[in-house]
C-alpha positions in Angstrom: 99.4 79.7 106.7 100.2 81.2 109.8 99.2 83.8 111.6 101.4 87.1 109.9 101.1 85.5 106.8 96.9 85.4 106.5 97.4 89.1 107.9 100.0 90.2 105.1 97.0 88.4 102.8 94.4 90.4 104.5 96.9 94.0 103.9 97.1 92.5 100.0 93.4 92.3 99.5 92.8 95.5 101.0 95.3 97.4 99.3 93.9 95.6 95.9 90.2 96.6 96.9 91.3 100.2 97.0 92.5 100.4 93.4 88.5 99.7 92.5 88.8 98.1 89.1 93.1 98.5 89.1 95.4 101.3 87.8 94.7 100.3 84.5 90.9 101.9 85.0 91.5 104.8 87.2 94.2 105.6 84.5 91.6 105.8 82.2 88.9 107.6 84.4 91.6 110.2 84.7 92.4 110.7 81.0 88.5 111.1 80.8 88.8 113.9 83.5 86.6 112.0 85.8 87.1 111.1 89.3 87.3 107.6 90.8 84.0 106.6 93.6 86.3 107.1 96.1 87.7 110.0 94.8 83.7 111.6 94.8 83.0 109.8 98.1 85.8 111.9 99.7 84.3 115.2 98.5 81.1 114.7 99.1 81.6 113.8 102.8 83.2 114.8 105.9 86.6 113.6 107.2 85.8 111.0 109.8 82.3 110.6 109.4 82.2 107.7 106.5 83.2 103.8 107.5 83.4 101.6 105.1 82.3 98.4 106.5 83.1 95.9 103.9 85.5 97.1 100.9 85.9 93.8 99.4 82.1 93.1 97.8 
């Protein structure tokens, strides 16, 4: 695997990570009328000041 390739991989993962437990959940957190952690995490803190260090654990 070369170099562009691990980092598409890398992009895949990430963009994975952010869908928490897939659309198939948030889908149904939504019908619920609930909000997704992320979701919460965003209102309960200022822009810029949260860093998530590791998003895939």
């Amino acid at each position: 695997m070369n170099m562009f390739e691990r980092v598409d991989d890398l992009n895949n993962s990430r963009q994975k990570a952010l869908l928490g437990g897939g659309q198939e959940r948030i889908d149904r957190q939504k019908q619920k009328g609930k909000l997704t952690a992320r979701e919460r995490i965003d209102l309960l803190l200022d822009e810029g000041t949260f860093t998530e260090l590791n998003a895939f654990s």
